[in-house]
C-alpha positions in Angstrom: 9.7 35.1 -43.2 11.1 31.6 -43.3 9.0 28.7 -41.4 11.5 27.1 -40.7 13.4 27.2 -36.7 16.2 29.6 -36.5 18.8 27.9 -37.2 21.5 29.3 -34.2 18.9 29.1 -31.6 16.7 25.6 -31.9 13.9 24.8 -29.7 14.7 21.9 -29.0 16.0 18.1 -29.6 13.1 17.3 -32.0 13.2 20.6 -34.5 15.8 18.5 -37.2 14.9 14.7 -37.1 12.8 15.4 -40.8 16.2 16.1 -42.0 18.5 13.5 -39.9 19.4 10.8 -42.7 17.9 7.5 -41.4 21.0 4.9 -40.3 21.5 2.3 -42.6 21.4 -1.5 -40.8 24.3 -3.7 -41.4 24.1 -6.9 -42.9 24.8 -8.3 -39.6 21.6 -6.2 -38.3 19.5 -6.9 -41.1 19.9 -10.5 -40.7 19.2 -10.6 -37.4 15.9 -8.5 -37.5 15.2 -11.2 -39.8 16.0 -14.0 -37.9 14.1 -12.4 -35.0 10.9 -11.5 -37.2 10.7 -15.3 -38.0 11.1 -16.2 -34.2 8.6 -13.6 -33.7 5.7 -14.8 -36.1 6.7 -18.7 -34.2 6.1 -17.1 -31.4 3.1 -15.4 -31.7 1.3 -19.1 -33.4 2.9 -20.6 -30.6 1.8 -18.8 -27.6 -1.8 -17.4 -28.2 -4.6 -18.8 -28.9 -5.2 -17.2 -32.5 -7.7 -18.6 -35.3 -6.5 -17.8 -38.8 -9.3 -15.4 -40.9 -10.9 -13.1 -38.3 -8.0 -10.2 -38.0 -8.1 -11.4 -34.0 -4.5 -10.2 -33.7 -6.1 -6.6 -33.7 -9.3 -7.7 -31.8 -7.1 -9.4 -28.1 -4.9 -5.9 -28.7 -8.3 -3.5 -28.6 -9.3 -6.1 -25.9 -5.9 -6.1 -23.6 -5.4 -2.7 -24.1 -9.1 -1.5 -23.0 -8.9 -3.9 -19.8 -5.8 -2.7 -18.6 -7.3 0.9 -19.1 -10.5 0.3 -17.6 -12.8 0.9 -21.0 -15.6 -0.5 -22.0 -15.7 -3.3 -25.1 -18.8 -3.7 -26.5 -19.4 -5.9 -29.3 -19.6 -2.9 -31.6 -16.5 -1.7 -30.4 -14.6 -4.5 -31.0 -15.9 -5.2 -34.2 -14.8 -1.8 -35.8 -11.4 -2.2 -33.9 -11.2 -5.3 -36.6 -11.0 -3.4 -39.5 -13.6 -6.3 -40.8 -17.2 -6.1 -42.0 -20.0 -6.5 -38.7 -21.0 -9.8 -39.8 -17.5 -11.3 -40.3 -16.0 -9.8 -36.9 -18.6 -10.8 -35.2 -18.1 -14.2 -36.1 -14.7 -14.2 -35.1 -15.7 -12.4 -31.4 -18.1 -15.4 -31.2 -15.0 -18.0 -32.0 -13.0 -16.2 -29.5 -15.6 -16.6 -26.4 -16.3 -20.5 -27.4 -12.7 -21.3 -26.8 -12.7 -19.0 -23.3 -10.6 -16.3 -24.3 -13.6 -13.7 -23.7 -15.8 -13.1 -21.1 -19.1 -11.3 -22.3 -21.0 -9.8 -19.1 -24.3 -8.8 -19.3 -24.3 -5.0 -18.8 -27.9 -4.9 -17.0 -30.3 -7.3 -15.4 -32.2 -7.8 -19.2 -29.0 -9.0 -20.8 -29.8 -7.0 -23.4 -26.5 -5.6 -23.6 -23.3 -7.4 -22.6 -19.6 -5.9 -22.3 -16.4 -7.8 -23.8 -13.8 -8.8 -21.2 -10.6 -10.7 -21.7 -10.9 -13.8 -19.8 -8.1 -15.0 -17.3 -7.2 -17.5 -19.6 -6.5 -14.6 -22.5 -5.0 -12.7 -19.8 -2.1 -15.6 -18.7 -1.3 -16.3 -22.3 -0.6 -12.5 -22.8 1.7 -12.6 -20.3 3.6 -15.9 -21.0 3.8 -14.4 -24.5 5.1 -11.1 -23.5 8.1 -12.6 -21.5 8.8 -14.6 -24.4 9.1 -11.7 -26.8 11.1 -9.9 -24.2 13.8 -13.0 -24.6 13.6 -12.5 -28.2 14.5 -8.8 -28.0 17.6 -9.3 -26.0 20.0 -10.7 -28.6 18.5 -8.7 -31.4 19.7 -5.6 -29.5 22.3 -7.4 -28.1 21.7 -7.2 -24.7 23.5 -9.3 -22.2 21.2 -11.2 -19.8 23.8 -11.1 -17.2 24.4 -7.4 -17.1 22.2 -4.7 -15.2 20.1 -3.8 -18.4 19.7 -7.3 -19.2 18.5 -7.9 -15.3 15.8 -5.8 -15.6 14.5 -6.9 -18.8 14.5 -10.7 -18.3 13.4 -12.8 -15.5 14.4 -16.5 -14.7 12.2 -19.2 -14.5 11.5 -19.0 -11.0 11.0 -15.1 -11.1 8.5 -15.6 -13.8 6.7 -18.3 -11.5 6.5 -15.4 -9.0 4.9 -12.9 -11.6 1.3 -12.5 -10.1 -0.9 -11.6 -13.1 -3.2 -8.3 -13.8 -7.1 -9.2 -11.8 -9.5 -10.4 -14.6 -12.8 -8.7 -14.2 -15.6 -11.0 -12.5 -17.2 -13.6 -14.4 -20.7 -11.6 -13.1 -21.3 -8.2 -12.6 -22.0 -7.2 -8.5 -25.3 -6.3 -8.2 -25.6 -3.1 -5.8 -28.1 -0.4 -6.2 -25.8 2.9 -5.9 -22.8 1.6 -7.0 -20.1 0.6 -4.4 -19.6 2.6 -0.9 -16.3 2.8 0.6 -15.4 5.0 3.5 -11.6 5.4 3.3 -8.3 6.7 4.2 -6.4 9.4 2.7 -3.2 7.8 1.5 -1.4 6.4 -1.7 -2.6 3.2 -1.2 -6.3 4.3 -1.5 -5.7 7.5 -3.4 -3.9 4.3 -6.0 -7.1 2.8 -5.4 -9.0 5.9 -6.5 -6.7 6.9 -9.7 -7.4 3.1 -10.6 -11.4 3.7 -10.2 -11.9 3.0 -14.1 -10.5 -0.2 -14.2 -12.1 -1.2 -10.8 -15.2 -0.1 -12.3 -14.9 -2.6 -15.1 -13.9 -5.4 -13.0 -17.0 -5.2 -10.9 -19.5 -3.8 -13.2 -20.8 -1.0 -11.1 -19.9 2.0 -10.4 -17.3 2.9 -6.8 -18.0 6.0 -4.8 -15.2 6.6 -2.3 -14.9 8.8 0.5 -11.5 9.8 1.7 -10.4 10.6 5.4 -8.3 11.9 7.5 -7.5 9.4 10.2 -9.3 11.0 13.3 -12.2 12.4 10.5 -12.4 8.6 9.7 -13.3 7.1 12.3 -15.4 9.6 13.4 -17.3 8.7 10.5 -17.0 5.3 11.1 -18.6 6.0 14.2 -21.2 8.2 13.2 -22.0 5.8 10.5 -22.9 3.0 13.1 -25.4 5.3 14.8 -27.8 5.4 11.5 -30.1 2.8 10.9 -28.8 1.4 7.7 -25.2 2.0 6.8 -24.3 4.9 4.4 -21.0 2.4 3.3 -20.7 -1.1 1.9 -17.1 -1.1 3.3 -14.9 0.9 5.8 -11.1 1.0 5.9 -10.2 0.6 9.7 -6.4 1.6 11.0 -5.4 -1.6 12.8 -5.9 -0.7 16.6 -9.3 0.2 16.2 -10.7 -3.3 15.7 -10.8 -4.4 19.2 -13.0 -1.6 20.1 -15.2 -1.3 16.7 -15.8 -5.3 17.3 -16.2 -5.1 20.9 -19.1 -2.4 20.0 -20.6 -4.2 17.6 -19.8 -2.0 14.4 -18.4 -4.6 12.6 -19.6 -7.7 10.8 -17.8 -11.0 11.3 -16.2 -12.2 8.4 -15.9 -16.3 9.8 -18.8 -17.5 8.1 -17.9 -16.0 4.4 -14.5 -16.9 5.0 -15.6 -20.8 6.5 -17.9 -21.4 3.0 -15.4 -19.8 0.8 -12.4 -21.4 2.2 -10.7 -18.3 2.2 -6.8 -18.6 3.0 -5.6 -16.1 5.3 -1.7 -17.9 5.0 -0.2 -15.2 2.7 -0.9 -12.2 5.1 1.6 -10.9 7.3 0.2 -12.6 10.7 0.5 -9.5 12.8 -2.2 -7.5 10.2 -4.3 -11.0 10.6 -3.9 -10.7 14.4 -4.5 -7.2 14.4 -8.2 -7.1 12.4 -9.6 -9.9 14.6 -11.3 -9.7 17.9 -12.2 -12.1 20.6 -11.4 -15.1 18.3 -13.1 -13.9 15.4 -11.8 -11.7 11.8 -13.4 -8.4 11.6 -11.6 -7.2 8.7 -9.3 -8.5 5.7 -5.7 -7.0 5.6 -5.6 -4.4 2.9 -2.4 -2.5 3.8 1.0 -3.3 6.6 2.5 0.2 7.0 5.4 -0.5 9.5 6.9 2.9 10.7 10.8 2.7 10.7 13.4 4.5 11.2 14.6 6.8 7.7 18.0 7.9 7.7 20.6 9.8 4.7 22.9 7.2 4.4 24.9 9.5 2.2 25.0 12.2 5.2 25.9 9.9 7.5 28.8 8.3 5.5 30.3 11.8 5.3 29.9 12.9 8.9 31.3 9.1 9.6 28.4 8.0 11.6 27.0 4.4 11.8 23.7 4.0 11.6 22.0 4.2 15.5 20.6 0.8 16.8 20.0 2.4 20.3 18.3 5.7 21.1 21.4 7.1 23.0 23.0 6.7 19.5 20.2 8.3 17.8 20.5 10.7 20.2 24.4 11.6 19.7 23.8 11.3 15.3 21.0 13.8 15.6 22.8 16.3 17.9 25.4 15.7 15.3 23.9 16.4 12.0 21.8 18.9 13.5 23.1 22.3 11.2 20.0 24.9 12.0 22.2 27.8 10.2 22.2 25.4 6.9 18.9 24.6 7.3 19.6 21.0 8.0 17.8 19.5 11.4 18.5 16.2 12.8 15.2 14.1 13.0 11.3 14.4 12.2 8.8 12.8 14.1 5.1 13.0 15.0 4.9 15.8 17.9 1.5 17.2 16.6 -1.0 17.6 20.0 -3.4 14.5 20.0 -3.6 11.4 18.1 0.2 12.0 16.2 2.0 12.4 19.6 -0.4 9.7 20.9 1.5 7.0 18.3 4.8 8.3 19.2 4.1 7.8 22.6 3.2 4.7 22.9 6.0 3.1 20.2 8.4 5.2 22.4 7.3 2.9 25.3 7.9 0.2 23.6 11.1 1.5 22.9 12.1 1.0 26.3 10.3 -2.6 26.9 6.5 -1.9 28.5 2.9 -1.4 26.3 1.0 1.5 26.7 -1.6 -1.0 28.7 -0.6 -3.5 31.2 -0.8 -6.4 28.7 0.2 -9.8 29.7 4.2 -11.0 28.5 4.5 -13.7 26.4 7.3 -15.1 24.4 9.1 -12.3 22.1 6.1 -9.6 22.8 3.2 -8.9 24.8 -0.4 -10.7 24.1 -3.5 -8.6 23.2 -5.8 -11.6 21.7 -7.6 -11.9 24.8 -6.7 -8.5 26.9 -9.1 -7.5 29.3 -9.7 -6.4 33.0 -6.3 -5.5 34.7 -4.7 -6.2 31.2 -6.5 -2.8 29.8 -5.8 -0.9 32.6 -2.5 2.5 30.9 0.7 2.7 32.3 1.3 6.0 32.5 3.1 5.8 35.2 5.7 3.1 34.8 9.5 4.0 34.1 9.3 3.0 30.3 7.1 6.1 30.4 9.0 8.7 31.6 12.1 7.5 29.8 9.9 8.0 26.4 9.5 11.4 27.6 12.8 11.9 28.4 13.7 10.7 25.0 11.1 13.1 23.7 12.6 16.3 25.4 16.0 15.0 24.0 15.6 14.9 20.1 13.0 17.5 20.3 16.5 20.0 20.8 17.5 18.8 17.4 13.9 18.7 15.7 13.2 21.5 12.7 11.3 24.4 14.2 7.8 23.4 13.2 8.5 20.2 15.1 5.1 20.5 17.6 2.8 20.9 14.5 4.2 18.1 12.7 2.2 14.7 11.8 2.7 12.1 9.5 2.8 13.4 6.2 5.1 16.8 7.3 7.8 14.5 8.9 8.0 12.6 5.9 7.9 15.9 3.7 10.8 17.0 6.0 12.8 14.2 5.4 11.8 13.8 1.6 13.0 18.0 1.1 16.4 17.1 2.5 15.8 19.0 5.8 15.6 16.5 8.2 18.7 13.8 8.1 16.2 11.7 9.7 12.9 10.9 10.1 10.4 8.2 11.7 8.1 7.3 8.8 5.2 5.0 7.6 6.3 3.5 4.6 2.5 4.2 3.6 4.5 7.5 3.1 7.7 6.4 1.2 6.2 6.8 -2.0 7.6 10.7 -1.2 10.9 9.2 -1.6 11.3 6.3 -3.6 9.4 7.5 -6.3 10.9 11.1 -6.3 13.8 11.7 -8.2 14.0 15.4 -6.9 14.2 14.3 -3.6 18.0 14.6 -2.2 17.1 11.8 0.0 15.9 9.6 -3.1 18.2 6.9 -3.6 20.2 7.7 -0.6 18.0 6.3 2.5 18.4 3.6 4.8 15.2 1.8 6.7 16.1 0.3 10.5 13.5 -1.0 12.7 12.9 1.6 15.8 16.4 1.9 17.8 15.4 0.4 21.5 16.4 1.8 24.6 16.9 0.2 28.3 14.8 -3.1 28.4 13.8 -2.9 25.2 14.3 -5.4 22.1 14.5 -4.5 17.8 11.1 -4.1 16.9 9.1 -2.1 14.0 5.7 -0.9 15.2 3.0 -1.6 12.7 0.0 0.3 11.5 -1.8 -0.1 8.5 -5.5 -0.4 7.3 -7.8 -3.3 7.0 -11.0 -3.3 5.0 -14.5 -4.4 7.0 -18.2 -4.9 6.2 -20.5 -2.3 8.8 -22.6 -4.4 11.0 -25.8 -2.1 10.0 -24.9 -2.8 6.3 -28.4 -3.7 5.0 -29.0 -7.5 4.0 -29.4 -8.0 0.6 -26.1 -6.2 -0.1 -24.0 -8.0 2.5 -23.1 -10.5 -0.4 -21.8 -9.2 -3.4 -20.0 -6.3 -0.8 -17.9 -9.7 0.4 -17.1 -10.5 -2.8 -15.9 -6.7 -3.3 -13.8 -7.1 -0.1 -12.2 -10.4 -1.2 -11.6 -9.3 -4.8 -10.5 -5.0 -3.7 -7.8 -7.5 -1.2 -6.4 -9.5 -3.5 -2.7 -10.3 -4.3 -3.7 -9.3 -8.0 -5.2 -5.7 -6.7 -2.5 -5.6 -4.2 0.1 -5.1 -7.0 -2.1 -2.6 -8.9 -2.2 -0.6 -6.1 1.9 -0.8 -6.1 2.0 -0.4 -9.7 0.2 2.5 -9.4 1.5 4.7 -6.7 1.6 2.8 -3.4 4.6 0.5 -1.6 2.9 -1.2 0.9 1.3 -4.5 1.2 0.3 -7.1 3.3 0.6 -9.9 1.4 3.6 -12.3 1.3 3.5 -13.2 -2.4 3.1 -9.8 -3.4 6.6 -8.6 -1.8 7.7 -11.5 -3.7 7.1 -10.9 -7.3 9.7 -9.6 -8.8 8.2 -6.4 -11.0 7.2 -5.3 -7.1 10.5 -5.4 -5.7 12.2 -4.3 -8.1 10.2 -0.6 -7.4 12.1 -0.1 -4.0 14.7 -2.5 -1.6 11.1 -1.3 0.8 9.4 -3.9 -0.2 12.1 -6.4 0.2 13.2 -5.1 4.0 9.4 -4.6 4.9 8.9 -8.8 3.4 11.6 -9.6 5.4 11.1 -8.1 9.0 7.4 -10.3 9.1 9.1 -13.1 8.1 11.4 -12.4 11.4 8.5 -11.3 13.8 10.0 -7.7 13.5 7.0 -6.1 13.0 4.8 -5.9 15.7 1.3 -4.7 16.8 1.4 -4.6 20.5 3.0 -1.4 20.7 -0.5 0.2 19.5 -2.6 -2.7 20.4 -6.2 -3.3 18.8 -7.9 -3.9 22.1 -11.2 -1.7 23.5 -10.5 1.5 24.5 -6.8 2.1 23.1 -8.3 5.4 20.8 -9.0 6.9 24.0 -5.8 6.2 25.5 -3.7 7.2 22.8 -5.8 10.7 22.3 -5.2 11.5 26.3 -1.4 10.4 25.6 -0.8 12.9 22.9 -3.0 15.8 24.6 -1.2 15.8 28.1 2.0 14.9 26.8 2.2 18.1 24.3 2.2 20.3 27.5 5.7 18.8 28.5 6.8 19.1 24.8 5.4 22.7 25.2 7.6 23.7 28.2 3.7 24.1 30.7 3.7 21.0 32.4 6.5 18.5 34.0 6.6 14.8 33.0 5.8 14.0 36.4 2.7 16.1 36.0 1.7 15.7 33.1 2.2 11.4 33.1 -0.5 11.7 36.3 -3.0 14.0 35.0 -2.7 11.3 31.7 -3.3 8.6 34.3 -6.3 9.9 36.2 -7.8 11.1 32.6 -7.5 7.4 30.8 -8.2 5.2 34.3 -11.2 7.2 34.5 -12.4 6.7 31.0 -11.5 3.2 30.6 -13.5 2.4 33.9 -16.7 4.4 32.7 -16.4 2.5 29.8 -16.5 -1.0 32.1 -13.1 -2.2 30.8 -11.9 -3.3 34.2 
């Protein structure tokens, strides 16, 4: 029996290429590979930092290609990656940390052992060098700056000034007995986080023990935690609103005096995440994540039904009756109606829909002010009109919702819209990863982001959410130092982009938006950049002020029972009154 594939049924693309005669190269070609193999070599002299004898070519590539891996390089290592005897390639390693290209780390407190790490210095000349090549390769394959291929591949001077660089591991290992605690949420932001634990590893020099959460499970935890004498965790993830009432209990450490000695600069944040992790004049967390929640629509369904996108909720209304096709399996919206803390955020952005807090916060210029809230300014406002419109509202797209509608949280609305069976959807873009990055998804490539459509009284605004990282208050002393330089390092504009590289599409960091390998991922990041440039986004809607947990829980507990058909609004918008008045005054609020 012949070994070879049958010949009238192959398995696949691959079975023949032994026997595909290899293309012969123009002249043309030929002298142009040569020309660029020349330009190449100048290149390479010109733009790293190579000594002549030691093979160190092979020794930065076993280097580069471990860092952005997250392995270990140990002397050893990187000798036999040399292809040199010990005593000659360690010579050349030595040569190559003198002139600052490697960073050797000790790899316990002796310093007996050290691991090999390319220095930043090593790491910007790779990059510079890289860009160069990638001009270099354009005309050799004749590609056309100017056209879409040629877009992608090259990058103008100012877009390679924007380019913010892989993280460099730290110059010293962090010293913490046990490794690194973090108490966080599940999402692809932290699950990025958790994928990338190798490399993180390396860059601290310990090892990272994460604990993911669901967002009521999390703070419950959060909470729990605080009650032990030492804290379990070096670092938390909070979900904006709650810093008014961790601070305000004490839970959290103040970051002012780390952030006073280090001169840490708070200016590329998006203000409201700033804003929204600080408490009575004083930062409680460092911005990790801004997740606005907008409004996802099929532009490609909409262009055939010949609907304009809605900017008011009457118009959302009339598209969603519109599109709604129950017998095709097609709904009109998804949305949080899930009893508790899901309806509870729907709640209170559909107040603000229609112009009024869920708390009687004080007006101010374009918003409402929760920096100082307190007394009367605490007090829910359950009873106002921009309450029982939301629930009007509620009652009227609930009629064009997919069936499961009352059991749906975050992630199954943005499932629903993601499987083509919603034509719209209210989603976190903590969650758009389910369509940008899906090619399967019908609604990949065709979706549209608006900021919430407003009803009577109410202005364009995108609520925010999000996730901030925080030191525990109980966190035990001699830890408290090395965990900050964890925090400032895990919130970096360099980590930032891993995390984007590596599965999420959120961040709050101005620069980060702005480099151009991020936004070329998804027009998200662009449209998210550019609504906290305008004030868009916006945190009083879900304000992080004492108490709002609380409030927001009752909301999306009493409220159900109208979405369940057992209760009226009128009813049920009292009963939620009585409930959170009565808490927030045990609690000594106002």
């Amino acid at each position: 029996m012949s070994d070879l594939p049958d010949e009238s049924h192959p398995e696949g693309p691959y079975d023949r290429l032994s026997q595909t005669p290899r293309p012969k190269l123009s002249n043309t070609e030929l002298s142009r590979f040569i020309d660029f193999i020349e330009k190449f070599e100048e290149e390479t002299e010109h733009s790293l930092s190579l000594s002549h004898g030691y093979r160190e070519m092979r020794m930065m590539l076993h280097l580069m290609r471990n860092h952005l891996a997250g392995r270990l390089t140990t002397p050893t290592s990187l000798a036999d990656a040399s292809g040199l005897s010990y005593g000659t390639a360690k010579r050349g390693i030595e040569s190559i940390i003198q002139r600052g290209l490697i960073l050797s780390r000790p790899r316990t407190k002796s310093g007996k052992t050290v691991s090999l790490h390319p220095s930043a210095m090593m790491i910007d000349e790779w990059e510079a060098y890289a860009h160069r090549i990638k001009d270099l390769l354009g005309p050799l394959f004749g590609v056309d700056p100017a056209s879409d291929t040629g877009r992608r591949m090259f990058l103008d001077a100012d877009a390679t000034g924007r380019v913010i660089s892989p993280p460099a591991v730290l110059s010293a290992r962090l010293e913490l007995k046990g490794g690194l605690r973090g108490l966080i949420h599940a999402d692809p932001t932290f699950m990025a986080m958790h994928n990338l634990k190798q490399q993180l590893e390396s860059i601290f020099g310990l090892e990272i023990h994460n604990s993911a959460r669901s967002i009521d499970d999390l703070l419950d935890a959060i909470l729990a935690n605080a009650g032990r004498a030492k804290s379990r965790y070096d670092l938390v993830a909070c979900d904006l609103p709650w810093f008014g009432e961790l601070a305000s209990k004490g839970i959290l450490l103040p970051l002012d005096r780390f952030m006073r000695r280090d001169a840490y600069d708070l200016s590329d944040f998006h203000p409201v995440a700033v804003q929204s992790s600080r408490y009575a004049g004083r930062q409680y967390g460092i911005p990790l994540q801004t997740t606005p929640e907008l409004l996802c629509y099929r532009k490609d369904i909409f262009e055939q039904a010949q609907l304009e996108p809605p900017s008011t909720t009457e118009e959302l209304v009339k598209a969603a009756r519109r599109l709604h096709e129950p017998a095709r399996g097609r709904y009109g919206i998804a949305w949080n109606a899930a009893r508790g803390t899901p309806l509870g955020h729907t709640f209170s952005f559909l107040m603000a829909k229609f112009g009024q807090p869920i708390i009687n916060l004080r007006r101010r210029e374009g918003g409402y002010d929760f920096q100082q809230a307190s007394g009367e300014e605490l007090r829910p406002m359950f009873q106002s009109d921009a309450a029982y419109r939301a629930c009007e509202y509620m009652l009227d797209i609930l009629k064009y919702s997919p069936p499961n509608i009352l059991n749906m949280a975050w992630y199954e609305r943005a499932q629903s819209y993601a499987s083509g069976e919603a034509c719209m959807a209210y989603c976190y873009t903590l969650l758009a990863p389910l369509i940008e990055f899906d090619q399967a998804s019908p609604a990949w490539g065709q979706t549209g982001y608006l900021p919430h459509p407003v009803g009577n009284h109410g202005r364009p605004i995108t609520p925010i959410g999000g996730y901030a990282l925080a030191i525990p208050a109980n966190l035990s002393e001699e830890r408290i130092e090395n965990v900050w330089t964890a925090l400032r390092h895990l919130t970096s504009a360099n980590m930032s982009k891993l995390y984007i590289l590596n599965g999420s599409l959120v961040t709050p960091r101005f620069s980060v938006s702005q480099d151009p390998e991020v936004s070329a991922l998804s027009p998200l990041i662009e449209i998210v950049d550019d609504m906290a440039r305008k004030d868009i986004l916006q945190a009083w809607p879900r304000p992080p002020v004492p108490g709002i947990t609380d409030v927001i829980s009752i909301a999306g507990h009493e409220i159900f029972e109208v979405l369940d058909g057992r209760r009226s609004i009128k009813k049920a918008l009292s009963l939620a009154q009585d409930r959170a008045d009565r808490v927030m005054r045990n609690r000594g609020y106002y």
